[in-house]
C-alpha positions in Angstrom: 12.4 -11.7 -1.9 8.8 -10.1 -2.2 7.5 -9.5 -5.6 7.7 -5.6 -6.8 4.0 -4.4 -7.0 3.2 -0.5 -8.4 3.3 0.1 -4.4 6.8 -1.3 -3.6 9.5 2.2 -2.8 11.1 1.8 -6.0 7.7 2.7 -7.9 6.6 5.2 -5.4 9.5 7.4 -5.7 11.3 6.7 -8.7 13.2 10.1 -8.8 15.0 8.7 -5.9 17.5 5.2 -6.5 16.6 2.7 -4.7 18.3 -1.0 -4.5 15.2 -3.3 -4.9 17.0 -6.5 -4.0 18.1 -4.2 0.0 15.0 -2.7 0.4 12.5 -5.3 -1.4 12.6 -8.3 0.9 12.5 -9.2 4.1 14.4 -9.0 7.1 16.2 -12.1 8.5 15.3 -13.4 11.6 18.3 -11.7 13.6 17.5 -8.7 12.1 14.3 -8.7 13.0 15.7 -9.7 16.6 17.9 -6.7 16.7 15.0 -4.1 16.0 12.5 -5.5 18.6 15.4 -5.5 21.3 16.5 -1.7 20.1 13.2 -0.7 19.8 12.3 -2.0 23.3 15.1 -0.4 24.8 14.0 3.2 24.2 10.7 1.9 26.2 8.1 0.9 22.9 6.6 -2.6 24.0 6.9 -4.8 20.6 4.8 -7.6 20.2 6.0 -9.5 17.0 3.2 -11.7 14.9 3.6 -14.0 12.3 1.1 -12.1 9.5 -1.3 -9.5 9.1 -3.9 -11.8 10.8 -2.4 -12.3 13.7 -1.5 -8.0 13.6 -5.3 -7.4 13.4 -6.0 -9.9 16.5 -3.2 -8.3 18.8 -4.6 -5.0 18.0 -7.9 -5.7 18.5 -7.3 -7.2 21.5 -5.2 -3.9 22.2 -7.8 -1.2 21.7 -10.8 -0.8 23.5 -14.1 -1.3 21.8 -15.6 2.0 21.0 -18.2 3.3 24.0 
């Protein structure tokens, strides 16, 4: 489970209930699975990464640099 920071959902809406130990942690490796093969099948290309680093190197890689 991740740690509950003053950004996590349950701080940024508190009117609304939210289970912190569902929506506070991350998704198993089969769920994860599931959502990049649902995702894919309504035609949105998914590249999965292992942490923000490797986000920000895909995506760089991804967008053009400016002209």
């Amino acid at each position: 489970m991740t740690r509950i920071t003053q950004y996590s959902e349950v701080n940024l809406y508190p009117e609304v209930v939210v289970d912190s130990d569902t929506w506070n942690s991350f998704p198993t490796p089969d769920i994860v699975e599931m959502t990049i093969r649902t995702v894919g099948k309504r035609g949105v290309k998914v590249i999965p990464v292992a942490d923000s680093n490797e986000a920000l190197s895909v995506v760089k890689k991804i967008i053009p640099p400016p002209c």
